[in-house]
VEXDREN-2710 file (C-alpha; in Angstrom, 1 decimal):
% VEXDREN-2710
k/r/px/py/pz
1/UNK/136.4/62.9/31.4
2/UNK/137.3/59.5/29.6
3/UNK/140.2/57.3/30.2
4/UNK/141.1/54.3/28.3
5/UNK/140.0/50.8/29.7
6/UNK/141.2/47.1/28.5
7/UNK/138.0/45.1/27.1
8/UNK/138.8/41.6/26.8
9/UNK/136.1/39.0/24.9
10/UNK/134.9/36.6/27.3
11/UNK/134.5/34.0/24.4
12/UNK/137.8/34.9/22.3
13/UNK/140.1/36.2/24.7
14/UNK/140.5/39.6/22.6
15/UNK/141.5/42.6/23.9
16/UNK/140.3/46.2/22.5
17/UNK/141.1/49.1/23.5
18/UNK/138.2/51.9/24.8
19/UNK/137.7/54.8/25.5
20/UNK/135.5/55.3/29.2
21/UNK/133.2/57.8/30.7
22/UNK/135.3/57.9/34.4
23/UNK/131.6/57.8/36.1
24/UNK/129.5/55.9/34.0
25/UNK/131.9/53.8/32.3
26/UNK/130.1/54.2/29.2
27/UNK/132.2/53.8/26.3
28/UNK/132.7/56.4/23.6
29/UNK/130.9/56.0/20.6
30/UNK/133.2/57.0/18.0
31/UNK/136.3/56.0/20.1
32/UNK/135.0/52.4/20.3
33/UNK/134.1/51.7/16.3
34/UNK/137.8/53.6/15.4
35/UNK/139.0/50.7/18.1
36/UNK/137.4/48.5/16.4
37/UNK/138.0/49.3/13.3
38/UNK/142.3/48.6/14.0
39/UNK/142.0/45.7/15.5
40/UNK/139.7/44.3/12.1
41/UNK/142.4/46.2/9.9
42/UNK/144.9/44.1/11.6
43/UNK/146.9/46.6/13.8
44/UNK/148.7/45.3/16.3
45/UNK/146.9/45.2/20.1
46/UNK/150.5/47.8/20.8
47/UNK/149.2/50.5/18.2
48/UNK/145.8/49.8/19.6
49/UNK/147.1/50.9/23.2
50/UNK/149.1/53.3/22.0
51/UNK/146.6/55.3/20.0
52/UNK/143.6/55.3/22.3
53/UNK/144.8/57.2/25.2
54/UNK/146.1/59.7/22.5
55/UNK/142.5/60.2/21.2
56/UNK/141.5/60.4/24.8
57/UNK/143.6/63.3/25.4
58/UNK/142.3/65.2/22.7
59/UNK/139.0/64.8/23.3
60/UNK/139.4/65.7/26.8
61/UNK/141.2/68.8/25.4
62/UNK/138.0/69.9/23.9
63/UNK/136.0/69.0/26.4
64/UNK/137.9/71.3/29.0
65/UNK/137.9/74.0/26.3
66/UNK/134.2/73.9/25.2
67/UNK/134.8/73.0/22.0
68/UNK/132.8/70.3/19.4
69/UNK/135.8/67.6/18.5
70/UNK/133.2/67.4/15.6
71/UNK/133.9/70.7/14.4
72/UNK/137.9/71.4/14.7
73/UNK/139.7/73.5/12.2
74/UNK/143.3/73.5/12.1
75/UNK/143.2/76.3/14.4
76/UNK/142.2/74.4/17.1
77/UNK/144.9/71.6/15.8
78/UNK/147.8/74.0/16.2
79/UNK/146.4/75.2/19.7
80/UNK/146.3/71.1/20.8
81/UNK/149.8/70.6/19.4
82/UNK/151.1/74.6/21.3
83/UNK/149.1/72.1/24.5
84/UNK/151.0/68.8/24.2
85/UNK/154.4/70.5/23.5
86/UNK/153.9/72.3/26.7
87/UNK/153.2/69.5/28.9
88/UNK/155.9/68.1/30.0
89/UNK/156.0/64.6/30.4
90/UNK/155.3/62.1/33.3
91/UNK/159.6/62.3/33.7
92/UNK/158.9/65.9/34.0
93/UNK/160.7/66.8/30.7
94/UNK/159.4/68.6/27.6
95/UNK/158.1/65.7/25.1
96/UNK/160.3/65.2/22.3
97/UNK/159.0/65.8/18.6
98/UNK/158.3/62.3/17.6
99/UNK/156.2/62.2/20.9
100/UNK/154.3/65.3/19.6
101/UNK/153.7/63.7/16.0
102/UNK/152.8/60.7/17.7
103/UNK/149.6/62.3/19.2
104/UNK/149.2/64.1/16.3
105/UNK/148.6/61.0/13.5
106/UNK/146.3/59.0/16.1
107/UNK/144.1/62.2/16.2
108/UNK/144.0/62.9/12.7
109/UNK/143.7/59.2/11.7
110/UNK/140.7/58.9/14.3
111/UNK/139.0/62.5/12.5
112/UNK/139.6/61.0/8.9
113/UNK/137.8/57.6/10.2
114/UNK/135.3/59.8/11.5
115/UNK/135.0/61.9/8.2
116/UNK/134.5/58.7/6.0
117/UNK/131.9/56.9/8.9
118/UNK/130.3/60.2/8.5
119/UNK/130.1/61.1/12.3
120/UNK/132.1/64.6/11.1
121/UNK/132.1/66.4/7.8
122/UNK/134.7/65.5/5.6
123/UNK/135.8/69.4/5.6
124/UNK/137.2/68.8/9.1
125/UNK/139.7/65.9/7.6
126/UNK/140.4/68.0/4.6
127/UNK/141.4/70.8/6.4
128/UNK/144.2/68.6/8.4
129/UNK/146.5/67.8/5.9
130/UNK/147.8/69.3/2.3
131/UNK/149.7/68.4/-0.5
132/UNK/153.0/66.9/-0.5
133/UNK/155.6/65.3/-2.6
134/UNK/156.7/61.6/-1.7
135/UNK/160.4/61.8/-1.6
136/UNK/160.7/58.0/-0.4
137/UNK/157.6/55.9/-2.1
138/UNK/157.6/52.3/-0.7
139/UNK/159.6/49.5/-2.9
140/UNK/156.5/48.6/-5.8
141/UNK/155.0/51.7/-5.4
142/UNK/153.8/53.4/-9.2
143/UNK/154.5/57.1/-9.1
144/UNK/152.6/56.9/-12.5
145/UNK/153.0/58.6/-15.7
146/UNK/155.1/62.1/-15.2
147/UNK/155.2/61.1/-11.3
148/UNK/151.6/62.2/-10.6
149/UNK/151.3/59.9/-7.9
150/UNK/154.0/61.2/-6.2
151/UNK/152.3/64.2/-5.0
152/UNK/149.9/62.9/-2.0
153/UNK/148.1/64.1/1.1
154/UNK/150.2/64.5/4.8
155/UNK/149.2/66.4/7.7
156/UNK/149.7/69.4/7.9
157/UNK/150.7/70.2/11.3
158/UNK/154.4/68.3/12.2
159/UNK/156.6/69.6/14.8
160/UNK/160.2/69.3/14.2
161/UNK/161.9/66.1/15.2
162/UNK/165.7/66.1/16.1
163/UNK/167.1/62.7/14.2
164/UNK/169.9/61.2/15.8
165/UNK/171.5/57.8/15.1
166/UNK/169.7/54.8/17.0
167/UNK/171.1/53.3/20.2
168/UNK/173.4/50.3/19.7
169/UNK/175.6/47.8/21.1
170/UNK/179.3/47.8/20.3
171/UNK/180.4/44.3/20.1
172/UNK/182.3/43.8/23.1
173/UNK/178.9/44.7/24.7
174/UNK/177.2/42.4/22.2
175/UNK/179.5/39.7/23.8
176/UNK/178.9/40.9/26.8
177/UNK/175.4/40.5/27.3
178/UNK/175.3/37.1/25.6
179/UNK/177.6/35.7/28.4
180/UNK/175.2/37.3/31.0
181/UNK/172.6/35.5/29.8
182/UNK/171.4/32.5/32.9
183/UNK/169.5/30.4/30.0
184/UNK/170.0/28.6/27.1
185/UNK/167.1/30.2/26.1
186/UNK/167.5/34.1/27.0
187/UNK/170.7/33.5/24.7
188/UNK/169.2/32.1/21.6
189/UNK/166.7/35.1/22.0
190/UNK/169.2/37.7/22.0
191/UNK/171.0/36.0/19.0
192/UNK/167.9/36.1/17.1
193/UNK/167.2/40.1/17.7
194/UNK/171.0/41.2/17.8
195/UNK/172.0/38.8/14.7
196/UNK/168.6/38.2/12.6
197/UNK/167.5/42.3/13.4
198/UNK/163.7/40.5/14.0
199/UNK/161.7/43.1/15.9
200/UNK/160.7/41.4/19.6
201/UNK/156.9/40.6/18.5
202/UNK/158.5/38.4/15.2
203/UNK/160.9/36.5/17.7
204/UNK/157.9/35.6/20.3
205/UNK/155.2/34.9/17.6
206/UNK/158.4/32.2/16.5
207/UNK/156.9/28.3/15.8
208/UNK/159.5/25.6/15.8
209/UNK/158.0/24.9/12.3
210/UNK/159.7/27.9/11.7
211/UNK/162.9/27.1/12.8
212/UNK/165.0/25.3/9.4
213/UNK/168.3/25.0/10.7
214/UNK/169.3/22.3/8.7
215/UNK/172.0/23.1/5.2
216/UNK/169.0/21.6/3.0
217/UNK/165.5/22.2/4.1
218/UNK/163.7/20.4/0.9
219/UNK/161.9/17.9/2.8
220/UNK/160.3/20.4/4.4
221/UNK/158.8/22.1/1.0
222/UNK/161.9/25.1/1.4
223/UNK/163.9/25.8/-1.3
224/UNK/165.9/27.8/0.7
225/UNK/169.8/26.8/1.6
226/UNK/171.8/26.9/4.8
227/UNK/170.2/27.9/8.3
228/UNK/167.5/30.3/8.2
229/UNK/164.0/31.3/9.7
230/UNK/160.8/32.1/8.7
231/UNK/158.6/35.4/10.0
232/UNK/155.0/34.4/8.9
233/UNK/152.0/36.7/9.9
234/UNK/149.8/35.8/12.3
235/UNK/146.7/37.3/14.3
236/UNK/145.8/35.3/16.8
237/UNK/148.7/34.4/18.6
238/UNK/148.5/33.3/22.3
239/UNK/150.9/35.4/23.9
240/UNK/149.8/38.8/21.5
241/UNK/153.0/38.6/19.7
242/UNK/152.6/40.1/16.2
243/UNK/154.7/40.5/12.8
244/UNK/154.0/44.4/12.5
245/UNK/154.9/44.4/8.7
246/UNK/152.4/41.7/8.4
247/UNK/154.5/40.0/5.5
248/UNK/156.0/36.9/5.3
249/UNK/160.0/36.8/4.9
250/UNK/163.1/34.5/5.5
251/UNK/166.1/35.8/7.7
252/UNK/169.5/33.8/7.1
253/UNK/170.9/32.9/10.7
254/UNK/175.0/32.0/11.8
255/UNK/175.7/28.8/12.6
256/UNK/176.0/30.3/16.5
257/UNK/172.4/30.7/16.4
258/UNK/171.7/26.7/15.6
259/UNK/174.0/25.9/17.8
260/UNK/172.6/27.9/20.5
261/UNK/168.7/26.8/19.7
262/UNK/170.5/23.2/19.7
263/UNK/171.6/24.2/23.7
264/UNK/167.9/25.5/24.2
265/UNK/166.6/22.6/23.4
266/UNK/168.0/20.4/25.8
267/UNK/167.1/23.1/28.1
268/UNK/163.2/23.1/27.0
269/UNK/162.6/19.2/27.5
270/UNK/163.7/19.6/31.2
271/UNK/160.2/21.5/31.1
272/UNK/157.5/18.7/31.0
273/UNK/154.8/21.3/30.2
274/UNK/156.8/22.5/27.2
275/UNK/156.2/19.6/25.2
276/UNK/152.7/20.2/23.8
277/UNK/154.1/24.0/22.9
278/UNK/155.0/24.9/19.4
279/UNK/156.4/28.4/20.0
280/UNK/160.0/28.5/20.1
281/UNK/160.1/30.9/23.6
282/UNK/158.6/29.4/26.5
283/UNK/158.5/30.3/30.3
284/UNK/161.1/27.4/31.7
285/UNK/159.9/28.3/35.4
286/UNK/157.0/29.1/37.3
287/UNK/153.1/28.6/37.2
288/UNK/153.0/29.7/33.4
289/UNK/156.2/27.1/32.7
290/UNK/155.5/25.8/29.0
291/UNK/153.7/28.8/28.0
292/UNK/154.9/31.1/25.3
293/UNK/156.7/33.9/26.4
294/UNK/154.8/37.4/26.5
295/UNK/156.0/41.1/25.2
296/UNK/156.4/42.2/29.4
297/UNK/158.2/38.7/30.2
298/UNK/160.8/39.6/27.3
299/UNK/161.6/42.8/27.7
300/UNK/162.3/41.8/31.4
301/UNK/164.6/40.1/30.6
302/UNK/166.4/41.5/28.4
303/UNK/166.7/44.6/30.8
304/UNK/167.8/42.4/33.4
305/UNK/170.6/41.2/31.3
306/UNK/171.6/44.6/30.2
307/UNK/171.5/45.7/34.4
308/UNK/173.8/43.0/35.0
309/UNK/176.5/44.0/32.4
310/UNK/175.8/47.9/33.5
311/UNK/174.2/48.3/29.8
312/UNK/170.5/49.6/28.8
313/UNK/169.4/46.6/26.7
314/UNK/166.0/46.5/25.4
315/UNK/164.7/44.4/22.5
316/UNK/164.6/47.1/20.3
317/UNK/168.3/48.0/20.7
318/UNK/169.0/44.6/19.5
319/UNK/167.3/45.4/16.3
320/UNK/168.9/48.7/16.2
321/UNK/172.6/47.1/16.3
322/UNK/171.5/44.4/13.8
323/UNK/170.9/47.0/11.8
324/UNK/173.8/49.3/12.0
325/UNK/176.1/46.8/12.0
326/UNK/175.4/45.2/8.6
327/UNK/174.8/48.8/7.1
328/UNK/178.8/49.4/8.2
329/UNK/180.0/46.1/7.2
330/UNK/179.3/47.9/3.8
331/UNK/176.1/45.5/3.3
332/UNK/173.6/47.0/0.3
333/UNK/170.6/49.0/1.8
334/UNK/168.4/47.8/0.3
335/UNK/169.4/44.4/1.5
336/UNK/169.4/45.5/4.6
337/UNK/165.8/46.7/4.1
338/UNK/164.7/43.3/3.3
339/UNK/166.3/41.6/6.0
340/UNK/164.5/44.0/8.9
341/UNK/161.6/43.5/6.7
342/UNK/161.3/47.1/6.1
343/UNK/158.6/48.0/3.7
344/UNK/160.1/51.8/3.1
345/UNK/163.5/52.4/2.4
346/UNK/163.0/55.5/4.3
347/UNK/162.8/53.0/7.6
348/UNK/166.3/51.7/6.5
349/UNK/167.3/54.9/6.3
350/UNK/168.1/55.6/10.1
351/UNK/170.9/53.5/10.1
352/UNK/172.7/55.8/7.4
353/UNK/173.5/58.1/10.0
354/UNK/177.0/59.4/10.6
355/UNK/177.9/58.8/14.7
356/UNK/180.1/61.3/16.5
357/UNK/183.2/59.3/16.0
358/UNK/182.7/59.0/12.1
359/UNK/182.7/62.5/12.0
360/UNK/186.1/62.7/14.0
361/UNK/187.7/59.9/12.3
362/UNK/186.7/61.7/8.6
363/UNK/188.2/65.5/10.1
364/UNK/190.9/63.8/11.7
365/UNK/191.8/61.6/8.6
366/UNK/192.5/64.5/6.9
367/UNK/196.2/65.5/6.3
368/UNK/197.5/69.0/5.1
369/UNK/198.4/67.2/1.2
370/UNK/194.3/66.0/1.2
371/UNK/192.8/68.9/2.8
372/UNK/193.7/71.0/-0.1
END
């Protein structure tokens, strides 16, 4: 059986993904070259973790059935997707749909790696996906003459997936949580995700070079006016932090948000091992004090903050109420797109959604004259 096991460089400090032999602790072959191979593509050490154990749970599948992973048809696909659906998860519920597709593209982007490396025919990838037409092509994208480009290759096994508007905040809780915060700094970082949308891993991966909070930002080779940061891509950053769209963009920030890094800062010299630190978000306490702020640290405490108020706050919900917010204060989407640094509009789209209370608002609107 394999399991998947953290390799870190002892010259870089690295971390990849493997896939083990539980006796031997010999890595897989295949597993370790497709590991490899995201972490040169630039795929964040999150996707990494997230898609070897999925490849480790189909392979075991095989293994327990007998059958050559080298060899799988879509027959034995759909009897590996009838297998995750049925296992319920370590809550002890069914796994949702997304879960299922989840497994799903790890295992069929490991087989077409595979296929191309030439450790399995290229049948065996063929025979996963089909034709389909791109309803929602990327912004630049060039469906070329007559829109033959718009007919590409997706899996072909998908279960269903039940969409649902994302969790938010309503801004009393907004307020809520900000006054909950102990820090200066814990509430500069939740103005940044719940007012600039950034994603957690562009907030921690934040320089102060980043930070132009000034109304003209010229002497610093910006052209760009009022208060505003900078997301810039980058690989190698101490704490892991990554930009997942790997682009570079600027998000506009409130003047609460300069005031509020203005607070932090104060805060941050009373840390003497801050100094010498050019990320924004640093630990203020402890034996790591000065250092930048992981992915774990952050999330902590964020859902400490959100148990406080009686809330579930995560990082991501931050983003989520960003979002939804400017999409009902009638802002463009495609605005919106660039601000969450969305690089499908069909990513924006989530927020479109109509909550349970539009819907009653729009039936209860209605009066007998306007219903006919």
């Amino acid at each position: 059986m394999l399991r998947a096991e953290k390799a870190i460089s002892p010259t870089t400090g690295e971390i990849t993904w493997l896939l083990v032999d539980e006796e031997t602790y010999r890595p897989h072959a295949e597993a370790q070259e497709f590991a490899l191979y995201l972490r040169g593509a630039g795929r964040s050490p999150q996707t990494q973790r997230a898609y070897v154990p999925r490849i480790g749970r189909f392979l075991n599948w095989c293994a327990e059935r007998g059958t050559d992973w080298k060899t799988v048809g879509l027959g034995d696909m759909t009897r590996f997707k009838f297998h995750i659906e049925r296992t319920p998860t370590r809550h002890g519920h069914p796994p949702s749909g997304k879960t299922v597709n989840a497994v799903l593209t790890a295992v069929c982007e490991f087989l077409r790696f595979c296929a191309v490396h030439g450790h399995v025919a290229h049948e065996v990838a063929a025979r996963l996906s089909e034709p389909r037409f791109l309803t929602s092509p990327p912004v630049g994208f060039d469906p070329g003459e007559g829109g033959q480009h718009l007919m590409v290759k997706a899996r072909a096994l998908k279960a269903p997936e039940i969409e649902s508007a994302p969790a938010t905040l309503s801004p009393p809780q907004v307020t809520k949580v900000l006054d909950a915060a102990r820090t200066a700094r814990d509430r500069l970082l939740l103005t940044v995700l719940v007012d600039g949308g950034l994603r957690i891993g562009e907030a921690l991966g934040l320089r102060r070079e980043d930070m132009h909070l000034l109304p003209n930002s010229t002497h610093l080779g910006c052209q760009t006016r009022g208060a505003h940061l900078h997301v810039r891509p980058r690989q190698h950053n101490e704490n892991g932090a990554r930009a997942k769209a790997g682009r570079h963009r600027m998000v506009p920030l409130a003047q609460s948000a300069v005031h509020r890094y203005r607070e932090y800062l104060a805060e941050r010299e009373e840390v003497p091992e801050a100094a010498a630190c050019d990320y924004v978000f640093v630990n203020l306490v402890g034996g790591w004090a000065g250092r930048p702020m992981s992915y774990s640290n952050a999330k902590q405490v964020i859902e400490r903050i959100g148990d406080r108020c009686g809330l579930r706050a995560r990082p991501h919900v931050m983003r989520h109420t960003a979002a939804t917010r400017w999409i009902r204060s009638g802002i463009a989407p495609d605005v919106v797109q660039t601000l969450l640094g969305h690089a499908s509009s069909a990513s924006t789209a989530i927020y479109l959604h109509a909550q349970d209370e539009d819907l009653r608002s729009a039936v209860d609107g209605l009066t007998p004259e306007t219903a006919r």
